[in-house]
N, C-alpha and C positions, 0 to 999 in steps of 0.2 A: 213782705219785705220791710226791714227796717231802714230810717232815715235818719244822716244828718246833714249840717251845716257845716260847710268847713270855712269860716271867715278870719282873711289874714288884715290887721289894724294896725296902728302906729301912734303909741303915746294917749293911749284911755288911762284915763285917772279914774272912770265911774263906768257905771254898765247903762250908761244912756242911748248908747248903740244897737242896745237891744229892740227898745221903743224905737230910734231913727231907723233902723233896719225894717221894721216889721216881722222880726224873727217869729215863727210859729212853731219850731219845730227842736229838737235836739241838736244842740250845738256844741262843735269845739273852735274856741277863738283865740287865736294866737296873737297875743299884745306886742309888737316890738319896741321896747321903749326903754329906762335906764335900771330898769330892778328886774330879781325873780321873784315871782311869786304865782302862786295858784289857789282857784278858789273854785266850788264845785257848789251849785245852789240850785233852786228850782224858779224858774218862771214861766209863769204860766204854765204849770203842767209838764214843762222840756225841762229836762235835764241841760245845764249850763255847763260848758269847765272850760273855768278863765285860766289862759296859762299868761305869764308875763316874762317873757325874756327879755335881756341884756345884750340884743344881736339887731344886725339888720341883714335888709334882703330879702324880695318873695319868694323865692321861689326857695329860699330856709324854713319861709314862713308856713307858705304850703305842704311842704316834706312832713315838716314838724305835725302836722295837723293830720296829712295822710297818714306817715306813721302809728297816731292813738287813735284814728278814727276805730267804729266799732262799729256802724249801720252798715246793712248790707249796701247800699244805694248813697254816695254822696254828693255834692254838688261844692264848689268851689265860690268862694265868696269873698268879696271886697267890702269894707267900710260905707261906700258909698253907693252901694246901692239899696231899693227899697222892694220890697216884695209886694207879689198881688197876694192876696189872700187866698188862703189854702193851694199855694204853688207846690206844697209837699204830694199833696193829691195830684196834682197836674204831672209830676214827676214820673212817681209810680206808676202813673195808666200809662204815661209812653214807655216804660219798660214792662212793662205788664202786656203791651199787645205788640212790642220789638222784642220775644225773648232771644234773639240771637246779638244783640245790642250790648255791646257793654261798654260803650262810652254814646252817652247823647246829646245834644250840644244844642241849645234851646236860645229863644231870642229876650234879649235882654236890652231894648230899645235906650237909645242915649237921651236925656231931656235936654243937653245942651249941642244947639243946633252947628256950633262951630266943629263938633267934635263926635261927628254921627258913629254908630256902629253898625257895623253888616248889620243886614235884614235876612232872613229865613224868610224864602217866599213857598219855599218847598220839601217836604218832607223826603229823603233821599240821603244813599249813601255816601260818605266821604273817602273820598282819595287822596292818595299822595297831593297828587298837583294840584288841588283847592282846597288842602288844608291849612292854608296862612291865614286865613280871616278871622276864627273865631277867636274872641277873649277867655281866661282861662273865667270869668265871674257865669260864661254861659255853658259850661263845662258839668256833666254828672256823670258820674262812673260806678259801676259794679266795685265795690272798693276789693274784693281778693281777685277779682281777673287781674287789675293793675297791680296789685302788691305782688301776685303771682310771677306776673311778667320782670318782675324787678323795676320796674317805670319809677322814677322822681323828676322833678322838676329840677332843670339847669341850676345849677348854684353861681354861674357866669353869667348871665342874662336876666334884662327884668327892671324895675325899682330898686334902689340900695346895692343894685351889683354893678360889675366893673365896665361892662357891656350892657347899653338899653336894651328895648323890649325885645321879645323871643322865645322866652321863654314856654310860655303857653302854644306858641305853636312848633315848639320841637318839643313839647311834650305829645299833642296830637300825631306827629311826625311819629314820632318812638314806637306810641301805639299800634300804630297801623302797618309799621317796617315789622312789627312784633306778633303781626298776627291778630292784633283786635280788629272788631268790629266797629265802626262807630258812624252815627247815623247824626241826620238834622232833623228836628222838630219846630213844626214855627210856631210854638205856643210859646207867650210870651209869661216867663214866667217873674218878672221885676223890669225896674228901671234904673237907671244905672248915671249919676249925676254927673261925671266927667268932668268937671269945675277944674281940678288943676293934675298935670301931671307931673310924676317924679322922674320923669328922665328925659323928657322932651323940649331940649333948647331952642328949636329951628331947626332949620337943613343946613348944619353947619359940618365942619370937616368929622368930628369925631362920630356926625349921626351916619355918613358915609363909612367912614371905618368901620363901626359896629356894624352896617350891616351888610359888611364883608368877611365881618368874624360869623357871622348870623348866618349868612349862606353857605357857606363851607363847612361848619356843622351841621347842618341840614344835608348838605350832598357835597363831598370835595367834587364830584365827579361835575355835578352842573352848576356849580357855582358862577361861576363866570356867565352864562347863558342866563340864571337867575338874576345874577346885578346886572345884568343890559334890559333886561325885560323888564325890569322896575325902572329904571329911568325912561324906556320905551315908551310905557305906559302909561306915566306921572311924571309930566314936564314940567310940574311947577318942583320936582326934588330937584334945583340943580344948584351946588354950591356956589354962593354969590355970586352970579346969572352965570357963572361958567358954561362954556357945552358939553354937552354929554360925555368926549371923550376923558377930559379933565377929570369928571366929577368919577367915571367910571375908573378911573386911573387911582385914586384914594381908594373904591373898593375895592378894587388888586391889593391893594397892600393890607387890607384887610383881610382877604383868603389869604395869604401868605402866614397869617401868623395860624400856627396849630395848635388848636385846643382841642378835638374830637376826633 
């Protein structure tokens, strides 16, 4: 099986990213930032292809990326994270002894302790109803199962888009409503620096809104059941110490609005 790198960035001027990353392997890097341009070089032995767009938005960034991929095997990547060495290898032996796997979702441990990421304690199948946790940066796919299925990533959700995060987990959503496979592995294959996010102001009205837009594409049918169960759950979400009913009251109006 063939590999690559699918990493989405933001305003590279030079290929230093290469070295910060720890890249080993064949990549495709989607630049968003104020030019186009493309460039195709070799380091270290991988094939590089730097594309540069004139757009924002991940989950554009990602499309963009799954669309030229070419490895049978990809994995989805962020700027800021750093790889263990020979994580390409790591890759492949979990699809190599999951052949019914076609999405594998690996651990990708946070170094900044304000901003932890699920842990994989266990190697096991995923379902509908605990697929919200994983990030897309721990994400690798059979790249034609998913093109096959028609899967892209939300162009509404995410960094740069109109609605924050979600993206990555209504992609996992998609898959599995679609018929994939898709399993956990707890070998960690990088670390992931977490230092700042692009869409995360607080628990304020509009992070409430979004993720009433967020559960209603996921499910109109439990939406409502979803946004009680997240405030349930995590009593520090409550818009400026409001109670629950308040805060739940903003995400109704965010299932209200119809996008999916």
């Amino acid at each position: 099986m063939t590999f690559q790198l699918l990493v989405s960035t933001l305003n590279q001027n030079d290929y230093s990213l290469l070295d910060n990353m720890n890249i080993q392997t064949d990549s495709i890097i989607i630049n968003q930032c104020d030019k186009y341009y493309f460039d195709e070089f070799i380091y270290k032995e991988n094939k590089i292809k730097f594309y540069s767009f004139n757009e924002r938005g991940v989950g554009l960034s990602r499309n963009n990326a799954l669309m030229r991929a070419t490895g049978d095997i990809c994995l989805f990547a962020d700027e800021d994270v750093t790889y263990v060495e020979n994580y390409e290898k790591i890759i492949l032996n979990a699809f190599e002894i999951r052949p019914k796997a076609d999405i594998i979702v690996f651990n990708v441990p946070s170094t900044n302790k304000d901003r932890p990421t699920y842990i994989i304690n266990k190697n096991k199948k995923v379902r509908w109803f605990n697929c919200l946790r994983y990030g897309a940066v721990k994400i690798a796919i059979r790249t034609e199962k998913v093109r096959s299925a028609n899967i892209f990533f939300s162009l509404n959700f995410g960094g740069g888009a109109k609605y924050c995060s979600g993206e990555d987990s209504l992609f996992i959503a998609e898959c599995i409503k679609k018929g994939l496979k898709v399993f956990t592995c707890k070998d960690i294959i990088g670390y992931v620096s977490q230092k700042e996010s692009t869409w995360f102001n607080g628990y304020n009205e509009k992070f409430f809104y979004d993720k009433g837009v967020f559960f209603a594409c996921l499910s109109k049918r439990w939406a409502k059941l979803l946004c009680f169960q997240l405030l349930l759950r995590h009593k520090e979400m409550r818009y400026k110490n409001k109670n629950i009913f308040s805060t739940y009251k903003i995400m109704r109006r965010g299932i209200q609005k119809t996008l999916c």
